[in-house]
Residue frames as qw, qx, qy, qz and C-alpha x, y, z in Angstrom:
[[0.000, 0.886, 0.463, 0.000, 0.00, 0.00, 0.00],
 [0.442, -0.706, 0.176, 0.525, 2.97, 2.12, 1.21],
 [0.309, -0.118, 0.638, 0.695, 4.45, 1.73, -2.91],
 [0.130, 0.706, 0.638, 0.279, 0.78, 2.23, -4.22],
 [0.192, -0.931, -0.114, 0.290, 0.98, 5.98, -2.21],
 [0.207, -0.683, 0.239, 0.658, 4.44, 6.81, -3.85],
 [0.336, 0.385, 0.684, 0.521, 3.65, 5.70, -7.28],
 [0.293, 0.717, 0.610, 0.168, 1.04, 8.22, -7.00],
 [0.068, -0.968, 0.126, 0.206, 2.83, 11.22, -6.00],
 [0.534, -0.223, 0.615, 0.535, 5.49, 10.15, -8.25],
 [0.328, 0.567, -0.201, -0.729, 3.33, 10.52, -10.87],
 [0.142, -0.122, 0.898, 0.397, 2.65, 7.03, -12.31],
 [0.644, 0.255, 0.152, -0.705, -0.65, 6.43, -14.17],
 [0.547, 0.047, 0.834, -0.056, -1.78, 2.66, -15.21],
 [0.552, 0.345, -0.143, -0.745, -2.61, 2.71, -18.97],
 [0.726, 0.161, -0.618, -0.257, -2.81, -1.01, -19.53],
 [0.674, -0.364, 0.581, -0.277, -3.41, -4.25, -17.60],
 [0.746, 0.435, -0.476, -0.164, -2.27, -7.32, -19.90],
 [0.894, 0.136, -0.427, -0.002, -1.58, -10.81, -19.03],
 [0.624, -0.689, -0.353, 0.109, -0.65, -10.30, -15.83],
 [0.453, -0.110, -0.177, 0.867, 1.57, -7.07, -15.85],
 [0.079, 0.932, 0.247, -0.255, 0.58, -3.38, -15.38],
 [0.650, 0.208, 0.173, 0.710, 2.21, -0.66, -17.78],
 [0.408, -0.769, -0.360, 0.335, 2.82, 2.35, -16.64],
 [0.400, 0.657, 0.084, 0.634, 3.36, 6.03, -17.63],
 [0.359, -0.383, -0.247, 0.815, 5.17, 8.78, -15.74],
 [0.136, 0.925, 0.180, -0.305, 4.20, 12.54, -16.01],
 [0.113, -0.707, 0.527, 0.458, 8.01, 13.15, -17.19],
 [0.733, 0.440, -0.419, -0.307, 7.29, 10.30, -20.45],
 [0.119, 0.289, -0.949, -0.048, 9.29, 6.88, -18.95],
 [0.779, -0.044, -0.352, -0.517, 7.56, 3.97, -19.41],
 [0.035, -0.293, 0.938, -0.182, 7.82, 0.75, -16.98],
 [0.678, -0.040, -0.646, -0.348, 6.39, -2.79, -16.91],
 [0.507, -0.415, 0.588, -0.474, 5.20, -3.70, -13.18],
 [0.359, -0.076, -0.930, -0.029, 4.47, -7.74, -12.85],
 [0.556, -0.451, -0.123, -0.687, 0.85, -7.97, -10.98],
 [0.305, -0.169, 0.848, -0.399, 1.38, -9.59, -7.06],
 [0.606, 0.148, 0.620, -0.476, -1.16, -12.76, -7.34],
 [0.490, 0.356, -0.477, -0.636, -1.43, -13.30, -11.01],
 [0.794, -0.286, 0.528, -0.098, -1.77, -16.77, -11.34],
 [0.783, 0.195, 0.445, 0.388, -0.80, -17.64, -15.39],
 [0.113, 0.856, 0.176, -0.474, 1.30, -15.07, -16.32],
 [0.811, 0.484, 0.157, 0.289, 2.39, -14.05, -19.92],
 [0.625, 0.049, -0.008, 0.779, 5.34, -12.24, -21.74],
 [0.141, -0.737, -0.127, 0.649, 5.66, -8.91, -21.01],
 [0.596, 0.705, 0.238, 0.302, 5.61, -6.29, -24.24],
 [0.422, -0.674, 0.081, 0.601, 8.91, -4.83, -24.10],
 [0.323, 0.450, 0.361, 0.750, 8.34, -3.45, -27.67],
 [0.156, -0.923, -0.334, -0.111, 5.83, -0.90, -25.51],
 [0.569, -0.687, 0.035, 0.451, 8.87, 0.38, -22.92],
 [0.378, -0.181, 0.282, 0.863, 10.82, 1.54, -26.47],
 [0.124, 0.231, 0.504, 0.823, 8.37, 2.79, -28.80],
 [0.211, -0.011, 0.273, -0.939, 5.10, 3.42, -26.96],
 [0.829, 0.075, -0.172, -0.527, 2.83, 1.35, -29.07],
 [0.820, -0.109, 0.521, -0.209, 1.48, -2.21, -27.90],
 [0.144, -0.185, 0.907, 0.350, 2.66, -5.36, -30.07],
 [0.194, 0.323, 0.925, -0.049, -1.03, -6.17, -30.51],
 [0.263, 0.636, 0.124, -0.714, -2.29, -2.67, -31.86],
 [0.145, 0.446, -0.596, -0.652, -1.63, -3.90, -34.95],
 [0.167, -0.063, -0.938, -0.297, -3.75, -7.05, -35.29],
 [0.121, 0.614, 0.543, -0.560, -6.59, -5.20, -33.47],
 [0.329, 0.589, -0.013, -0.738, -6.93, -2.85, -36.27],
 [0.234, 0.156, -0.862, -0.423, -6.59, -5.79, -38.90],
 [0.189, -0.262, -0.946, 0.016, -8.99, -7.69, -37.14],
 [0.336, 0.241, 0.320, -0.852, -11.75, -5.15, -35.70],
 [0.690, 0.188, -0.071, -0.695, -14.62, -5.51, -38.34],
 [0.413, 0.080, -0.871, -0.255, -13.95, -9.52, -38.13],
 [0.671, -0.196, 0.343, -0.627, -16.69, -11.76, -37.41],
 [0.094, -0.303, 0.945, 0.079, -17.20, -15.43, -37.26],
 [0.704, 0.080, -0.026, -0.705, -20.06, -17.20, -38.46],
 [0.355, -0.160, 0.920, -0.041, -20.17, -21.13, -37.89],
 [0.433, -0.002, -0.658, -0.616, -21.66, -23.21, -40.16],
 [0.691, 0.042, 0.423, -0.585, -24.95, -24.58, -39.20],
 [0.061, -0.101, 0.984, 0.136, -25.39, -28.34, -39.68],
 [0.544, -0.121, -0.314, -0.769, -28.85, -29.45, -40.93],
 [0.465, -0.377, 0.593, -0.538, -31.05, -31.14, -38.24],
 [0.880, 0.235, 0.405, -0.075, -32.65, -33.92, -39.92],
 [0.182, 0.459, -0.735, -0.464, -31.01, -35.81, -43.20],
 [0.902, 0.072, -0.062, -0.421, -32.92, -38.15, -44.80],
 [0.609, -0.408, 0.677, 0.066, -31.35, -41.85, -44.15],
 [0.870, 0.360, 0.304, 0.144, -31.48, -42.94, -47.57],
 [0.285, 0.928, -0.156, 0.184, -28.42, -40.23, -48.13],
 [0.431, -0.666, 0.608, -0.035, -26.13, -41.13, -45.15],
 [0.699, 0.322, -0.610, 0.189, -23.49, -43.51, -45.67],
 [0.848, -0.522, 0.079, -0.046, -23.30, -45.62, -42.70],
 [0.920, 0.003, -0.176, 0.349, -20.13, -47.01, -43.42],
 [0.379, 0.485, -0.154, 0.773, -18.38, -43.64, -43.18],
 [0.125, -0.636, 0.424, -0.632, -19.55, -42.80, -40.28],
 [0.570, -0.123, -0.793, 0.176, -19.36, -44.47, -36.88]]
């Protein structure tokens, strides 16, 4: 609690939570990667963020935004003179 109180009058400010780190901006522009106490499966840290500013994953968010998935839909009935038994089991 005692490190949560000088972070803030330091001036840190939480702009991401991700796979179980926190990333953090100063007022003065430095960037650090905290590790989250309790995590339980945690991933790799993005230490592309700590040089350049942008996330590793901003990029396949804006490729991927307007995707959707649509599952094919299996018909409920089939007539049994169509099925091959032998192929399935």
């Amino acid at each position: 609690m005692i490190g949560q109180l000088i972070d803030l009058i330091g001036g840190w400010r939480e702009v991401r939570a991700s796979m179980g780190f926190s990333y953090q901006v100063a007022r003065s522009g430095k960037r650090r990667i905290i590790p989250i106490d309790g995590y339980r499966k945690r991933g790799l840290a993005d230490e592309q963020w700590v040089g350049t500013g942008t996330f590793a994953d901003d990029g396949l968010s804006e490729r991927f935004r307007d995707f959707s998935y649509v599952a094919p839909r299996e018909p409920k009935r089939s007539r049994l003179a169509k099925q091959d038994f032998a192929l399935k089991r």
